[in-house]
C-alpha angles and dihedrals in degrees: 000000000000103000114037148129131230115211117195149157129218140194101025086314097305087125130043112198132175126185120188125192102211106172094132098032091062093038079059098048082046093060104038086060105025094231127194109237093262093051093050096052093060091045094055091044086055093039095055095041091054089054101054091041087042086068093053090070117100107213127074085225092041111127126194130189130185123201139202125196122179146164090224119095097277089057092193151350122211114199116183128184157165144237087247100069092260117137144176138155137153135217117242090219106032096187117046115146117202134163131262105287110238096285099043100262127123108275101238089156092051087053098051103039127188118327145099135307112210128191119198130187129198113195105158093275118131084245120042113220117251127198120188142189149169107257101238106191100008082227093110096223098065091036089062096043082064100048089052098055090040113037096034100017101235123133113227148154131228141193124187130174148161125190119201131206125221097259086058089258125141105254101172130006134179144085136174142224127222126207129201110217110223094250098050120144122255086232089047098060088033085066098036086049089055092042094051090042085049100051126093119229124295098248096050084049091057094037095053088056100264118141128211092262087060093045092059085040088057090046103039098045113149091012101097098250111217119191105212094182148321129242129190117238124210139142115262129172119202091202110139135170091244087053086055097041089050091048089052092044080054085064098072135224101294099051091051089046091062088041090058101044094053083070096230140116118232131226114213116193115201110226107231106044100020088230108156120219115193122215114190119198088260094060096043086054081056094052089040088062096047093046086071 
């Protein structure tokens, strides 16, 4: 299983951990969208992290979608996903192209710039939940450390990576994210803290063979791991036809009345996956009747 995610408690419950391993989530993501190195790093960031916290919804219908605004050249990533595993998200700019940040790495946080994470969960309600934040490092890891402590009040750790070959494609993807239960021990997160601090990053985790069962075994070392279970990962885009359709139909008549005297037919691209999908003016006369 290429793609997958490991969930998991430690010390009698006290933590709640999960690991993922998203090479070929996030390759998929990188072609999709074409995305520029830099671009593809914080898209895979996003994409592994709304997968793991995707599976912390409760509901089989449950979505969550994290969001990333910024005043960098990106401007922004959307990630949305489900309990299931099942993942997807897009970049606003695709194609950004910045140096090397201060120590050699890719500068995520110079690409997406200052700004606000949001989290929204939708959960059936007739108001989804949102959650939002000011992004702290533009990173995406650290940004969500901090949503979490501040928005749900949960301490928590997370680590998120993408490594990158020559040739732009993904060559290691992952990360986790570790939780503190309320009634953890002072000597518990005393021993998580020096594990974290002792770990190197995700990606040279994943590149050095280590699964995400390993990770949590690295970080959870002396804390009793305990794997609970084990989901695939993959990205997956619900976009359908019928869904467009539905969306032109949306419009209203006015709008697909203009659409059908200009005497061409129209190309509608749906944001997460690229997919096209062609309307001829046939088809938008079709649509037009059933709009009434």
């Amino acid at each position: 299983m290429e793609n997958y995610m490991v969930r998991a408690t430690a010390a009698d419950a006290q933590i709640r951990a999960f690991a993922c391993t998203t090479r070929g989530v996030v390759e998929e993501a990188r072609a999709a969208h074409n995305t520029s190195p830099v671009v593809t790093a914080a898209l895979g960031r996003l994409l592994s992290a709304g997968a793991m916290m995707g599976s912390m919804l409760k509901g089989d219908k449950d979505i969550l979608t994290l969001q990333i605004k910024g005043d960098g050249p990106m401007r922004g990533v959307t990630v949305t996903a489900d309990a299931h595993g099942n993942v997807k998200g897009y970049p606003d700019v695709p194609d950004v192209i910045l140096p090397a940040n201060a120590v050699g790495k890719l500068d995520v946080s110079g690409a997406v710039g200052k700004g606000t994470l949001s989290v929204i969960k939708d959960l059936g309600l007739k108001e989804p939940y949102v959650g939002q934040t000011l992004l702290q490092t533009g990173e995406i890891a650290e940004d969500l450390t901090y949503y979490f402590a501040t928005s749900e009040q949960v301490p928590s750790s997370v680590g998120l990576g993408v490594l990158m070959e020559r040739n732009n494609t993904v060559k290691q993807a992952g990360g986790f994210i570790l939780q503190l239960m309320p009634f953890a021990e002072d000597g518990v997160i005393d021993r998580l803290e020096r594990n974290v601090n002792g770990m190197s990053s995700v990606t040279s985790m994943l590149d050095t063979g280590h699964s995400p069962e390993k990770m949590l075994e690295f970080l959870l070392e002396g804390l009793e791991l305990q794997v609970t279970d084990t989901m695939p990962v993959a990205f997956s885009c619900d976009c359908s036809r019928e869904k467009i359709e539905k969306v032109l139909i949306s419009l209203g008549r006015k709008e697909l009345q203009s659409m059908i005297e200009e005497e061409k037919e129209i190309e509608v691209n749906c944001s997460f996956c690229s997919k096209h999908y062609i309307f001829g003016v046939d088809k938008l006369k079709q649509l037009f009747e059933k709009s009434q």
